[in-house]
Backbone bond lengths (Angstrom), bond angles and torsions (degrees), N, CA, C in turn:
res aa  C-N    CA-C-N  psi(-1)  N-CA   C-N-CA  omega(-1)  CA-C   N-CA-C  phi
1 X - - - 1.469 - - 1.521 108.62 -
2 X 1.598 131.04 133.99 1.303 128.57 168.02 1.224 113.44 -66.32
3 X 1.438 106.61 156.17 1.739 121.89 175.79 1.485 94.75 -60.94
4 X 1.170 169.27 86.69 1.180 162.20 144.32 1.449 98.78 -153.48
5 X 1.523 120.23 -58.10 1.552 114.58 -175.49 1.594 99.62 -74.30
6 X 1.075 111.52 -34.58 1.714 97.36 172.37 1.344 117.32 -71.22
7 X 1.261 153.05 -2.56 1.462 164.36 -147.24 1.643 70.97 -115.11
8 X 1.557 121.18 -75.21 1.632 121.68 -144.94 1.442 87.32 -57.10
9 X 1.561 144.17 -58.07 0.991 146.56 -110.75 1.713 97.63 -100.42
10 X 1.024 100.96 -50.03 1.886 113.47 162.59 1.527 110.17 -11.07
11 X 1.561 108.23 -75.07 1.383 96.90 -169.36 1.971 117.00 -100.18
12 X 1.263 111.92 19.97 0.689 124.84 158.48 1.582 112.85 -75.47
13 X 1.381 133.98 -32.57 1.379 124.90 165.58 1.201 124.92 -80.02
14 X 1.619 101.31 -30.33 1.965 97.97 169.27 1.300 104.94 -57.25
15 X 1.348 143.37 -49.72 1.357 154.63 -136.73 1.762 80.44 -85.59
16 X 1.228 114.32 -82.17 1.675 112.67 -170.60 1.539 105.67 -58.64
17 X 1.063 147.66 21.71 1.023 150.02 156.53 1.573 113.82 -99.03
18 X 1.195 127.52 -24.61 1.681 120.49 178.01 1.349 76.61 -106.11
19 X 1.034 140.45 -43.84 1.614 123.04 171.67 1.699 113.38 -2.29
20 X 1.425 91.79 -91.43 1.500 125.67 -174.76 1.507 102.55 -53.41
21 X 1.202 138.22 -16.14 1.732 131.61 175.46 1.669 97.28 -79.61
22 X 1.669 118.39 -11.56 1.686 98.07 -157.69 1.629 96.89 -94.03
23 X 1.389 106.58 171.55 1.283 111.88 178.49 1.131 121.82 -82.26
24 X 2.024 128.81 89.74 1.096 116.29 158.66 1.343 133.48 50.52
25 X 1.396 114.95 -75.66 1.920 112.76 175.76 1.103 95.01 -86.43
26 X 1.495 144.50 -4.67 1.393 115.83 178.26 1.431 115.63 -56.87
27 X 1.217 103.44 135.77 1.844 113.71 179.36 1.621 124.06 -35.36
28 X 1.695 117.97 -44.41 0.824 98.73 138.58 1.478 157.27 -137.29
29 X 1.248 81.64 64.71 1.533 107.06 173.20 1.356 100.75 -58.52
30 X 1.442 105.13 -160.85 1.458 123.12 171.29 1.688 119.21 43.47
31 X 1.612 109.73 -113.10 1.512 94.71 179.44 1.810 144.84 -52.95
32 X 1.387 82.62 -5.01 1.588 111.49 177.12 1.432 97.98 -65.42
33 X 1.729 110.19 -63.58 1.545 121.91 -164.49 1.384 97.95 -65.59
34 X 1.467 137.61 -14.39 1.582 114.03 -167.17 1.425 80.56 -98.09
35 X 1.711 123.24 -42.05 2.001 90.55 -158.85 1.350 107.72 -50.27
36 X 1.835 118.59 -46.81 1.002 139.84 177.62 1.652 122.94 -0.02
37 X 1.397 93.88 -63.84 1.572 144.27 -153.06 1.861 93.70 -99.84
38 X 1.113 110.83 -25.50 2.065 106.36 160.79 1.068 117.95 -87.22
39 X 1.358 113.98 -22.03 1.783 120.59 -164.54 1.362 105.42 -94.62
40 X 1.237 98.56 10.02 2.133 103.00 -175.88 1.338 97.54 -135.19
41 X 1.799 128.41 2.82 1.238 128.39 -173.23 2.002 101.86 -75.21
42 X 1.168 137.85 -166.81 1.273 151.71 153.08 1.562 107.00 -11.58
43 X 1.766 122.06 83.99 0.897 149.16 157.62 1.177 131.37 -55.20
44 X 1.310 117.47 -45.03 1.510 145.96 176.06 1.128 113.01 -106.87
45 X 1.621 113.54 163.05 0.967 131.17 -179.26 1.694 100.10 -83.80
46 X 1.817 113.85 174.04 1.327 106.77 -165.94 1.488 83.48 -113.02
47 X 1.656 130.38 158.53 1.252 142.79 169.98 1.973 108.15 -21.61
48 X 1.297 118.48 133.02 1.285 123.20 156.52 1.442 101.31 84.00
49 X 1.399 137.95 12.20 1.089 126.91 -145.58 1.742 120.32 -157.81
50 X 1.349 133.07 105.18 1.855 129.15 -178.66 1.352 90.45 -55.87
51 X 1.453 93.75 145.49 1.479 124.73 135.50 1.434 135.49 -88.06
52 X 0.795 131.75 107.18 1.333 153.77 -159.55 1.575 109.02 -111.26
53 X 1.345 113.97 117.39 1.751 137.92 166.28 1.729 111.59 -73.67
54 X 1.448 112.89 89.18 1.517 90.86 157.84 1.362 159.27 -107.67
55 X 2.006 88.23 13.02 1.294 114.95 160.66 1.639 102.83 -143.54
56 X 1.483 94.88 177.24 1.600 109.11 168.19 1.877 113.98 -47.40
57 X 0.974 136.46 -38.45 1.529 141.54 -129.57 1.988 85.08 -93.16
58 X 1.118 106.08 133.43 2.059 100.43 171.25 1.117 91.51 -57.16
59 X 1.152 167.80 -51.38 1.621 163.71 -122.33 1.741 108.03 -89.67
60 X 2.038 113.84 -38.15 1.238 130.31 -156.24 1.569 100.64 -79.57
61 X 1.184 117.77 52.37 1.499 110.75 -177.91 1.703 104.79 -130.97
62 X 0.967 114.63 -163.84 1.780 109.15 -137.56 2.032 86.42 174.22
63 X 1.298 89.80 132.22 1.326 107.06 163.72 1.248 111.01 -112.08
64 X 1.760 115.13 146.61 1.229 122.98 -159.08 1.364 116.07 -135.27
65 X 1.671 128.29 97.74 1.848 114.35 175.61 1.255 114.18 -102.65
66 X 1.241 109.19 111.00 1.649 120.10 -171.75 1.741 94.28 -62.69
67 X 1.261 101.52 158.29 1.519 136.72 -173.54 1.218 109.17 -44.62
68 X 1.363 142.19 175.85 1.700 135.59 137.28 1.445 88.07 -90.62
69 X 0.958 127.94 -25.17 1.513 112.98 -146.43 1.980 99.77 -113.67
70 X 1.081 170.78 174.45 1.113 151.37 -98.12 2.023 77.03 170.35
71 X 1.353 122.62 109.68 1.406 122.05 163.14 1.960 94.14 84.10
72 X 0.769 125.19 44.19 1.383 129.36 142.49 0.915 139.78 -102.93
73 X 1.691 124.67 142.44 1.368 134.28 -140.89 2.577 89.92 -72.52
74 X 1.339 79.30 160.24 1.607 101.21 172.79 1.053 149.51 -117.64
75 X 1.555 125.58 103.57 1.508 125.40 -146.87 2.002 114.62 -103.41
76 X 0.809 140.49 83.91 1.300 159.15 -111.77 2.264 81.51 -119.77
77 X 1.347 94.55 142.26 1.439 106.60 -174.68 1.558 95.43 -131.23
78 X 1.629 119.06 141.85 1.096 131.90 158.63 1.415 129.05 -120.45
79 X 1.669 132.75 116.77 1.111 122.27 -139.98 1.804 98.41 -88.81
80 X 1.373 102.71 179.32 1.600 101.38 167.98 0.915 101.59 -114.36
81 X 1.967 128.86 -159.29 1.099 148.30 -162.90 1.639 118.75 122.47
82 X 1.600 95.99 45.65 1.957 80.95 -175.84 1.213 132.27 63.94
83 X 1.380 116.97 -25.97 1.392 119.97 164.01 1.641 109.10 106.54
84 X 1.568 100.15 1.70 1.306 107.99 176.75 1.495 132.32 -138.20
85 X 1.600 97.74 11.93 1.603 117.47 163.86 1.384 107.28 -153.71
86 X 1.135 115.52 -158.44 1.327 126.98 -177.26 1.943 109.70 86.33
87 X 1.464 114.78 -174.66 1.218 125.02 175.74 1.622 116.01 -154.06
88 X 1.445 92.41 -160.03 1.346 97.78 170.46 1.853 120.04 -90.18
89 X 1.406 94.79 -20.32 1.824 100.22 177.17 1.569 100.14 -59.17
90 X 1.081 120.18 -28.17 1.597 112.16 -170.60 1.472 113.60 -75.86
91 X 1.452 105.09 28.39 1.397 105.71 171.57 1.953 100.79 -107.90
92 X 1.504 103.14 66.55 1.388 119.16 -145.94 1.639 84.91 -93.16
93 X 1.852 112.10 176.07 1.179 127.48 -154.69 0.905 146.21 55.02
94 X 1.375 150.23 -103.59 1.595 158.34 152.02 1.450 136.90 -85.91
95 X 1.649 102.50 -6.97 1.186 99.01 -149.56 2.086 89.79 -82.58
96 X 0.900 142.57 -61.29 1.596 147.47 157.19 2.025 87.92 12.26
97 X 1.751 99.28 -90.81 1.640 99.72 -162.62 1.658 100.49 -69.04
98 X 1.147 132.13 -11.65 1.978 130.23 -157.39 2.029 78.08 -76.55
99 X 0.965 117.75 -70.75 1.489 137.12 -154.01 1.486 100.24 -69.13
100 X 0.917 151.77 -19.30 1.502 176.17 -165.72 1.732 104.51 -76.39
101 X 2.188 84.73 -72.86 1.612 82.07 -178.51 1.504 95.22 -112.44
102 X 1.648 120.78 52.11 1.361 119.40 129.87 2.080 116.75 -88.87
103 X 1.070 113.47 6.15 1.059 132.29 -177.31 1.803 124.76 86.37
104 X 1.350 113.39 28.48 1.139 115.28 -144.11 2.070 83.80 -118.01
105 X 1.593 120.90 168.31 0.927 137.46 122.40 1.674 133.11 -68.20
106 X 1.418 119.76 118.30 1.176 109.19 165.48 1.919 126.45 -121.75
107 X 0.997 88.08 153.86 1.868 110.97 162.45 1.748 131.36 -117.50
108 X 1.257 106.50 133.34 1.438 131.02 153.53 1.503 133.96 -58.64
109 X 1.309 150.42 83.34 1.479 106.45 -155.89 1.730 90.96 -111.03
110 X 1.306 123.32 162.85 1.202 130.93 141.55 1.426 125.50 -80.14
111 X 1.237 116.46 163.83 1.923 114.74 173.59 1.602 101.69 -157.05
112 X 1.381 103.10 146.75 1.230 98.97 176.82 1.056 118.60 -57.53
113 X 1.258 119.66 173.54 1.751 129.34 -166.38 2.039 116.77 -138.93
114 X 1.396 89.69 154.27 1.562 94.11 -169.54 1.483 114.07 -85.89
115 X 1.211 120.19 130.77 1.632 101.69 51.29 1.768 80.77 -140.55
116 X 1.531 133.99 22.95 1.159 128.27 145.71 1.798 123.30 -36.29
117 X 1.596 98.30 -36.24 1.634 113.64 -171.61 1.706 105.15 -132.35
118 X 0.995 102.22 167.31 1.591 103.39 162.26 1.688 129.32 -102.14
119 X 1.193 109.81 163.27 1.538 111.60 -176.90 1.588 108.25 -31.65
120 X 1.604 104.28 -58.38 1.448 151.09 -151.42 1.742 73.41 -61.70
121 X 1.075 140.79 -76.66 1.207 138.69 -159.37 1.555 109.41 -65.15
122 X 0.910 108.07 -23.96 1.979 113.29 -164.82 1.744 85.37 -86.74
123 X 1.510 138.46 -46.82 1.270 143.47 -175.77 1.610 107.83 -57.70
124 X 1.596 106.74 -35.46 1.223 108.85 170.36 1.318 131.39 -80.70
125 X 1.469 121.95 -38.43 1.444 129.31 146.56 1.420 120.54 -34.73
126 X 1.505 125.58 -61.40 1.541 127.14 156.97 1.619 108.51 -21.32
127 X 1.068 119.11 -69.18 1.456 145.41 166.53 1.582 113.17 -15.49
128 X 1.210 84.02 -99.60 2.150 103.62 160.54 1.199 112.03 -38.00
129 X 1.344 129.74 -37.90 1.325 116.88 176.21 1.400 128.29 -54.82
130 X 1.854 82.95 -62.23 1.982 100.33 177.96 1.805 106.66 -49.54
131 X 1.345 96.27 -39.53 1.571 95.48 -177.51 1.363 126.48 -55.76
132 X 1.309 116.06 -55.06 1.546 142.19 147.10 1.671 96.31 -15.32
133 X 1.692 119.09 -90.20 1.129 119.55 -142.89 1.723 91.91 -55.41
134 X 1.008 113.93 -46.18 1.883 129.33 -167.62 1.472 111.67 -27.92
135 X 1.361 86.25 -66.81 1.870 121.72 160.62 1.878 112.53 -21.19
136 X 1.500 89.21 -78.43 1.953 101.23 162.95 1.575 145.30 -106.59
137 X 1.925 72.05 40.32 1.494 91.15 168.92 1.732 128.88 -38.03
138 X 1.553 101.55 -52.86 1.198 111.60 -171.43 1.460 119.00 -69.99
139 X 1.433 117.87 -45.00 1.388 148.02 154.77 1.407 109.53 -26.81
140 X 1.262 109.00 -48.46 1.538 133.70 -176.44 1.807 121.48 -76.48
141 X 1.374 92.95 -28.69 1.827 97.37 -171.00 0.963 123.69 90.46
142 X 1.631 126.09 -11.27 1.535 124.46 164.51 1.573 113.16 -97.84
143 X 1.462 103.04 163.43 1.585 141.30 169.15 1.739 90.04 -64.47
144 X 1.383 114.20 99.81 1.702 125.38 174.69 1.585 93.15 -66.40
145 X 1.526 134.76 -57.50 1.240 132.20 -156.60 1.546 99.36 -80.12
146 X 1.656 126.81 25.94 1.362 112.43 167.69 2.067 106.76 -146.26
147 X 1.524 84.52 89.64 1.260 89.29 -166.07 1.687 105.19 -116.79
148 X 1.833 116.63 146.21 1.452 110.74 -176.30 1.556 75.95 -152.23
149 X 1.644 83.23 135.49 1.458 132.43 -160.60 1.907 92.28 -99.50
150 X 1.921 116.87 121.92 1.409 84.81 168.20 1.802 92.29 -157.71
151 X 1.552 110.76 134.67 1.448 102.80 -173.03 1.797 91.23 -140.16
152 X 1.952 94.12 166.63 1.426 114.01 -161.19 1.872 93.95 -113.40
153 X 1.437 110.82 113.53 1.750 109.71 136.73 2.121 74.08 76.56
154 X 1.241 121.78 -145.83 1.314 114.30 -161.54 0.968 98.55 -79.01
155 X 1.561 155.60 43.60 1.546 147.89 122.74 1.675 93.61 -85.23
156 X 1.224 135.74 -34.92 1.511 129.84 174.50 1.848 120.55 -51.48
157 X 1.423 103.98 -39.95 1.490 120.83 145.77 1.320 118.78 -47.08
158 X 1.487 123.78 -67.87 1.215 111.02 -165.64 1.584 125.76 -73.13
159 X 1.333 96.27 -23.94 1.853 104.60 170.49 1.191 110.22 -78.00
160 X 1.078 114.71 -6.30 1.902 99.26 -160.30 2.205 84.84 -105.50
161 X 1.343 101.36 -35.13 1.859 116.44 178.14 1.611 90.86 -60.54
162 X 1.621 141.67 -46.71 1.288 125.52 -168.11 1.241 115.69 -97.80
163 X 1.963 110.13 -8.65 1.679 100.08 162.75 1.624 128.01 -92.72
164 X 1.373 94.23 9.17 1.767 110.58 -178.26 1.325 102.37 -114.50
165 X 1.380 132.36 -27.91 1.842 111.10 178.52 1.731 86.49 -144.50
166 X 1.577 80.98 114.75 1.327 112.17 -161.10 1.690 100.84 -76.70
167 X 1.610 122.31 5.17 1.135 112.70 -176.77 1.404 132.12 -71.16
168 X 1.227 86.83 -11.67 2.168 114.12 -172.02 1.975 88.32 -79.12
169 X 1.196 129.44 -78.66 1.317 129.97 177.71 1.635 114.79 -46.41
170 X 1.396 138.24 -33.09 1.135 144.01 176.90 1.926 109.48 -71.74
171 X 1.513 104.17 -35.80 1.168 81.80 167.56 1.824 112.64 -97.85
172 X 0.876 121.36 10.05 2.081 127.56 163.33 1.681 93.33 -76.59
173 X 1.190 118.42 -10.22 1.417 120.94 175.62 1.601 100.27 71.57
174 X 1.223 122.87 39.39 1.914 130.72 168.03 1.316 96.55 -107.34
175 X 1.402 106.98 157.92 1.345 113.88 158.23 1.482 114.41 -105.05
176 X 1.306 114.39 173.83 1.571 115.95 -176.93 1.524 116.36 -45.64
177 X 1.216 120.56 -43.00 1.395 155.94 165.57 1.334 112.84 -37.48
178 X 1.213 111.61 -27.70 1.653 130.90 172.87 1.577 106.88 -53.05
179 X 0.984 117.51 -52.76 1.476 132.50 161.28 1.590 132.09 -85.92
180 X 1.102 95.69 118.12 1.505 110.93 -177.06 1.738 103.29 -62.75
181 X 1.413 138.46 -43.51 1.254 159.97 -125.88 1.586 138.27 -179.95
182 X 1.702 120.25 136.60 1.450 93.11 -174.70 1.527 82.94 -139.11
183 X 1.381 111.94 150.29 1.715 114.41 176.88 1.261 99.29 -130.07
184 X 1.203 100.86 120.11 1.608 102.94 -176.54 1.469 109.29 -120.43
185 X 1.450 129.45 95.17 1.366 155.00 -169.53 1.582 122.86 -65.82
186 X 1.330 112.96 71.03 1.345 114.53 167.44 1.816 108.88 73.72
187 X 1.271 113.35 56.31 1.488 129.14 -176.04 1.580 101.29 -82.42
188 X 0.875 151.32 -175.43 1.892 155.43 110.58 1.623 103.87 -115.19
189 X 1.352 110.97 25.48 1.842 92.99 177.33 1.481 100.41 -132.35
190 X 1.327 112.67 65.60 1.519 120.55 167.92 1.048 119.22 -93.97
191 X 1.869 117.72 -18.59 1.161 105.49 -177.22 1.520 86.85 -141.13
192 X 1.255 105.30 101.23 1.615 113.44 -172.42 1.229 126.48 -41.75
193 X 1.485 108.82 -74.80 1.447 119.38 146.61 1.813 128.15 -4.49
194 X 1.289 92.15 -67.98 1.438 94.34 -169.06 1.660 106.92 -63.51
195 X 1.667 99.72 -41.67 1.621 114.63 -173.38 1.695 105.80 -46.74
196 X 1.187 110.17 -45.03 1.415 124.51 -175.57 1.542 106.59 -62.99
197 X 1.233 128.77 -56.35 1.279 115.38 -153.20 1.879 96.37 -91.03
198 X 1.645 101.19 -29.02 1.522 85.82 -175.23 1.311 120.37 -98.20
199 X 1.768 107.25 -13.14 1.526 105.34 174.07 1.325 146.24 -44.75
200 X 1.459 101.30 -10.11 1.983 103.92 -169.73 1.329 103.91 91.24
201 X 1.550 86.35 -175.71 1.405 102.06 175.80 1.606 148.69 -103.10
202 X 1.359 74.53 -2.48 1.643 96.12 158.18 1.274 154.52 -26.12
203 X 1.349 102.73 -68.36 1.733 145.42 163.94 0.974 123.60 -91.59
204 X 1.460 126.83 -36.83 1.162 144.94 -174.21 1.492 118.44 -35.87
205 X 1.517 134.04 -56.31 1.064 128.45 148.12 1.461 120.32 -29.36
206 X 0.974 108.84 -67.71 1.860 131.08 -172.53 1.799 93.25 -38.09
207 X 1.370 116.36 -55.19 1.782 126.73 -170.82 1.261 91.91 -66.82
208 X 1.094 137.79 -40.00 1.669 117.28 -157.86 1.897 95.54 -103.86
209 X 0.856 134.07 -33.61 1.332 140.63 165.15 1.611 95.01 -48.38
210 X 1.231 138.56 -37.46 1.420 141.65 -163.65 1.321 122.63 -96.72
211 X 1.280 110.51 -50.46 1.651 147.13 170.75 1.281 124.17 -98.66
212 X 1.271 141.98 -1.98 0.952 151.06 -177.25 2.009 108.78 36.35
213 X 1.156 101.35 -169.01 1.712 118.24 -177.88 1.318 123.49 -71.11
214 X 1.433 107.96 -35.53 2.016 140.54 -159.95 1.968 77.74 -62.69
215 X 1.021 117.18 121.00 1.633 129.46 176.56 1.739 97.57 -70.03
216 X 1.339 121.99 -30.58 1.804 124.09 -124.25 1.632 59.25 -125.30
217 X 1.236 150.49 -54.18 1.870 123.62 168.45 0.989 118.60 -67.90
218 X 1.206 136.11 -26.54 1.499 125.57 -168.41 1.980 80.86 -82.87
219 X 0.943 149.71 -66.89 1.280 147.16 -172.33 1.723 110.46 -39.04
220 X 1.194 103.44 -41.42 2.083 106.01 166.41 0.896 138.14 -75.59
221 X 2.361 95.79 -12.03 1.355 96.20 174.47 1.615 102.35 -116.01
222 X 1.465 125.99 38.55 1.039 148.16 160.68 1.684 120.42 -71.65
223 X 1.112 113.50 119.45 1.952 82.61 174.36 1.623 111.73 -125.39
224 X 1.763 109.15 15.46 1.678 106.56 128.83 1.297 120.87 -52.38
225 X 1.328 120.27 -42.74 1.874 117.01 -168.75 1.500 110.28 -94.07
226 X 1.562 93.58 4.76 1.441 85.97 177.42 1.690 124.13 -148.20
227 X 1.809 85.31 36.15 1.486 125.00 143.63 1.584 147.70 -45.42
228 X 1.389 94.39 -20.30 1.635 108.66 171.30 1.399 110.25 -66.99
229 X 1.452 111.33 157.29 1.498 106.71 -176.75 1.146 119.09 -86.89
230 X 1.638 128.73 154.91 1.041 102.86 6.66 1.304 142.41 -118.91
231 X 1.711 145.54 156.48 1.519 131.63 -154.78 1.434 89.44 -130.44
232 X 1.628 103.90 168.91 1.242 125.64 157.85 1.722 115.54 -30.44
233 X 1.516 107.06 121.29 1.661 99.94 170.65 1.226 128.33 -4.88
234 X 1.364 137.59 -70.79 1.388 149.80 -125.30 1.941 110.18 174.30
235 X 1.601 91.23 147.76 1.560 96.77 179.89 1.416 84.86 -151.90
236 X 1.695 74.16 146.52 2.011 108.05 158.00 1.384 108.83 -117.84
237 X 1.478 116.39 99.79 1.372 107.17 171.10 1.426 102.54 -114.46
238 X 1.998 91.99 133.19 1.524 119.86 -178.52 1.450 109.07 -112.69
239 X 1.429 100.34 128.18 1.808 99.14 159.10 1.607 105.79 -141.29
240 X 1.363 109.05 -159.93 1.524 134.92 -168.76 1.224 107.56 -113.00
241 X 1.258 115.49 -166.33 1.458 112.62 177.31 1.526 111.20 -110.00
242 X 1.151 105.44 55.44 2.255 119.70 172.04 2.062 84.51 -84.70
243 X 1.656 72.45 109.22 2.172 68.25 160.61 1.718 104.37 -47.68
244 X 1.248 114.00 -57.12 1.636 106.85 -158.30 1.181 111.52 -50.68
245 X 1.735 130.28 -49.88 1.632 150.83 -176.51 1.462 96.54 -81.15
246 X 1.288 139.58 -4.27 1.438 123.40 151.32 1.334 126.41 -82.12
247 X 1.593 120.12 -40.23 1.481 134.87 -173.85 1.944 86.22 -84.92
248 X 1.072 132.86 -36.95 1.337 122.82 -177.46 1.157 132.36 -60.04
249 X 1.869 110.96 -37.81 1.114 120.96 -175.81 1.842 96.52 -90.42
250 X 1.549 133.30 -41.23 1.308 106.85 -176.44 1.637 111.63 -65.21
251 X 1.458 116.97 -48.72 1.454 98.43 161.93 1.680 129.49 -31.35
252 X 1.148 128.96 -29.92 0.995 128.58 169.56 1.536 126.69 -93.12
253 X 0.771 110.52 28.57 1.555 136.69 -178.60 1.336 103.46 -132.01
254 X 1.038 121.09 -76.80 1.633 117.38 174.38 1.687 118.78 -43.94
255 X 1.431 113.66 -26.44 1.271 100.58 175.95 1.411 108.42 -95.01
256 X 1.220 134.55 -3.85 1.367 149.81 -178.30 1.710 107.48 -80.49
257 X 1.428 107.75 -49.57 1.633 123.42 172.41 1.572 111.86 -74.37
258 X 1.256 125.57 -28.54 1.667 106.65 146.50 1.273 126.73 -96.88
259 X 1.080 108.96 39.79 1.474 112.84 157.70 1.789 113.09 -116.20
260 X 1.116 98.94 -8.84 1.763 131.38 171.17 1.802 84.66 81.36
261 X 0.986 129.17 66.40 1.134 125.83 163.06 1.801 111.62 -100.01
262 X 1.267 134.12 115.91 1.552 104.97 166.37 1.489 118.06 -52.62
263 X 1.590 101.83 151.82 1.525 127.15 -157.75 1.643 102.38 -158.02
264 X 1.024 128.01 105.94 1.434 133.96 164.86 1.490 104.59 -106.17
265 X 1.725 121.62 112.53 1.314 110.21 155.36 1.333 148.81 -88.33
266 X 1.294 149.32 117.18 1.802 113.46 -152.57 1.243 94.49 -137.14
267 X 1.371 124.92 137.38 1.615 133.07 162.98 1.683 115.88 -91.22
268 X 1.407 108.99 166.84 1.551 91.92 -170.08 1.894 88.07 -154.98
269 X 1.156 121.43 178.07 1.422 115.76 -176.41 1.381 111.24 -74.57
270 X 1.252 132.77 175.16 1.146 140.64 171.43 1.456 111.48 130.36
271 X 1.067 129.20 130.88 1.730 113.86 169.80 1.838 101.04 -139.80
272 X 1.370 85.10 151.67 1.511 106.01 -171.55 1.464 116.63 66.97
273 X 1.705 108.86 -160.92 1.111 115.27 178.70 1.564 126.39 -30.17
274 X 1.799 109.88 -48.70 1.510 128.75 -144.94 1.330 75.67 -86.58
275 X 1.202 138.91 -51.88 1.725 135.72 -169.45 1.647 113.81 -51.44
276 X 1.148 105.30 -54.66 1.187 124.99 165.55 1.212 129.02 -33.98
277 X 1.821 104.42 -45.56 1.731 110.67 175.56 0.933 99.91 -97.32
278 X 1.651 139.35 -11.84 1.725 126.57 175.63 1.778 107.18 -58.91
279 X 1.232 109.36 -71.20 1.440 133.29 -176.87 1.406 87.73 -28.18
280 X 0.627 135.77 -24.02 2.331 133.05 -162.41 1.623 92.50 -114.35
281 X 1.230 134.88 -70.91 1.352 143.78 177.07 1.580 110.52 -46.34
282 X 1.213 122.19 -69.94 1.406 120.88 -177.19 1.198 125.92 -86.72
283 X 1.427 124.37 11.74 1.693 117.57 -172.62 1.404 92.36 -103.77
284 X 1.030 124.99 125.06 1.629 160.40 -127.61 1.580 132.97 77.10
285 X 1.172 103.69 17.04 1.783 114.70 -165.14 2.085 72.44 -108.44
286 X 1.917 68.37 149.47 1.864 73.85 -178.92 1.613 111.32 -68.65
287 X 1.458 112.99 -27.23 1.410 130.81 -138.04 1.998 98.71 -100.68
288 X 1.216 104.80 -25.14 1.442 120.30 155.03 1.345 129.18 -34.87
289 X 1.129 142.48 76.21 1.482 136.73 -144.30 1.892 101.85 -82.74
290 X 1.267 135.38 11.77 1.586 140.73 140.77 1.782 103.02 -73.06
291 X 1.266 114.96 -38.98 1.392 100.71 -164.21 1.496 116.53 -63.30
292 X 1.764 126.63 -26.20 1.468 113.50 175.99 1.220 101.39 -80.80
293 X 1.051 139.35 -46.90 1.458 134.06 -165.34 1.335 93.10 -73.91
294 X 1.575 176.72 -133.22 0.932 131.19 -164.16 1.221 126.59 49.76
295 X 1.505 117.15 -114.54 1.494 142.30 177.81 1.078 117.48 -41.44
296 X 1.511 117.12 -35.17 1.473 115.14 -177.86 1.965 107.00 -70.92
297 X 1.566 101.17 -63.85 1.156 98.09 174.94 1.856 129.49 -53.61
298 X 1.590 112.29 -18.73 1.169 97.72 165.92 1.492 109.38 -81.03
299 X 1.578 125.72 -39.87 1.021 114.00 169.06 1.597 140.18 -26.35
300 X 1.313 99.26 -49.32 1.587 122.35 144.92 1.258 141.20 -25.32
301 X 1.329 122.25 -73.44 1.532 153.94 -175.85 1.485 93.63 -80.36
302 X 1.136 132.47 -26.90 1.306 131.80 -165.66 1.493 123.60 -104.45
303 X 1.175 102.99 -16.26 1.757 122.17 -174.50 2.261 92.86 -57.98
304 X 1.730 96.60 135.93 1.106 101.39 158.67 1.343 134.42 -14.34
C-alpha cells in the first residue's frame, strides 16, 4: 500500500473502531459503520494487475490484467458477498493467470455495497464498468467488441440482472450487444420473490436487507421476470448442487430459452456452502471439471 492510501486509511480505522463500541441505534451508528467498513475494503491492486477508477465513489474501481496478446477478446469477473461485502480480490485462485493464457484480457470489478447503496446502483456500477473498460479498449489491449460478462453467488445476480434488463447497459450508453456473453456462477436469487419466501432462514435477512418488501421491486430486480427479450446474446449458467441455486439457475434458463435467447445450464459437484465456495475458488484450476466447459464455451462466444 502507498504512504498516501495508508495516511487516508489510518483514521479511517480509529473512526470505525469507536464506531463499533456504540450502541447499535446510535444515530450514527449503523450506516456510518458499513460505508466506513467499504472505504477500508480492497485498497490495492491484486498481484500482476492496474487498478483502474471508473467512477468518483472509493468502491468504483476494477482490477485490470492486460493481454499477452495485443487486441484480445475480454472476460470481466463480478465478485459476490450478499451484496453487502466482499470485493474484487475475491476473484481468488487461478482464474487472473488460467484466463490470461486462455488468451483473454481480464478484470475484477468492485460495486458499491448495501445497504449504504442499493442493488439498483451496484447493477449500475456492473454497467459503468463494462462501459468504462469498452471506452479504453484500445488503451487497454483488448478486442472492445469481444466482451464476456461473468459473476459468483450475488455478482451471479447482478450479471445475469444486467444481461436480462438491458436498462442498466442502455444507460452506460452500450447496447445488449456490448456483450458477447454472461456466466452467472451458482446464484439462487433469480427469482427474488420465490428466493425469499422459499429460501429458509439463512439468507433471508441478507434478501430483505437487499431487496426490500415492495413485491413489484424485488420482481425488477429479478432477471427470471426480466427475461423477455431483449437480453445479452448468450448464457452459461453454472451451479452446484444448493436445491435453491439448482431450481434457480434452470428456471433461469428456461425463461431465457423462450425468449429464444441462448441458455446453457450445467451443474457440477459440490453441495452446500463448501460447493458453493469451490465453484468461485477453483474454476480456473485445470483439474476443476467447470473450468473446460467454461473455456470451451468462451472459446466459442468469443471467436473473431
Amino acid at each position: 500500500m502507498t504512504t498516501s492510501k495508508t495516511a487516508m486509511i489510518k483514521p479511517l480505522i480509529l473512526l470505525f473502531s469507536i464506531l463499533c463500541i456504540l450502541p447499535a441505534s446510535a444515530q450514527i451508528g449503523g450506516l456510518l459503520r458499513e460505508r466506513i467498513a467499504q472505504r477500508m475494503q480492497s485498497t490495492t491492486a491484486a498481484p500482476g494487475c492496474e487498478e483502474l477508477g471508473y467512477g468518483t465513489d472509493p468502491l468504483q474501481k476494477l482490477d485490470y490484467w492486460k493481454p499477452t496478446t495485443p487486441g484480445s477478446p475480454l472476460v470481466i469477473y463480478v465478485h459476490g458477498g450478499g451484496w453487502k461485502r466482499g470485493d474484487k480480490g475475491m476473484a481468488v485462485g487461478e482464474k487472473g493467470a488460467h484466463f490470461l493464457q486462455q488468451g483473454y484480457a481480464f478484470a475484477s470489478v468492485n460495486y458499491r455495497l448495501v445497504p449504504a447503496n442499493t442493488v439498483e446502483q451496484q447493477a449500475q456500477d456492473v454497467a459503468d464498468a463494462i462501459a468504462f473498460l469498452i471506452k479504453h479498449a484500445e488503451k487497454l489491449g483488448f478486442d472492445g467488441k469481444r466482451v464476456a460478462l461473468m459473476g459468483h453467488s450475488a455478482g451471479a445476480h447482478l450479471v445475469a440482472l444486467v444481461g436480462t434488463d438491458l436498462s442498466y447497459l442502455k444507460k452506460a450508453e452500450l447496447a445488449g450487444s456490448a456483450l458477447r456473453g454472461v456466466i452467472p456462477l451458482d446464484g439462487a436469487a433469480y427469482d427474488v420473490p420465490l428466493q425469499i419466501a422459499e429460501g429458509g432462514n439463512f439468507m433471508h435477512d441478507t434478501y430483505l436487507q437487499a431487496f426490500g418488501t415492495d413485491p413489484e421491486r424485488q420482481k425488477k430486480l429479478s432477471p427470471t421476470a426480466q427475461a423477455a427479450a431483449p437480453n445479452a446474446p448468450a448464457f452459461l449458467i453454472l451451479h452446484v448442487q444448493r436445491e435453491d441455486g439448482t431450481a434457480q439457475s434452470i428456471a433461469l434458463g428456461e425463461a431465457l430459452r423462450k425468449a429464444d435467447t441462448p441458455a446453457e445450464v450445467k451443474g457440477f459437484e459440490g453441495r452446500g456452502l463448501k460447493g458453493h465456495m469451490e465453484i468461485n475458488r477453483d474454476l480456473g484450476k485445470p483439474d476443476y471439471p467447470a473450468t473446460p466447459v467454461v473455456d470451451a464455451w468462451l472459446k466459442k462466444i468469443l471467436a473473431p
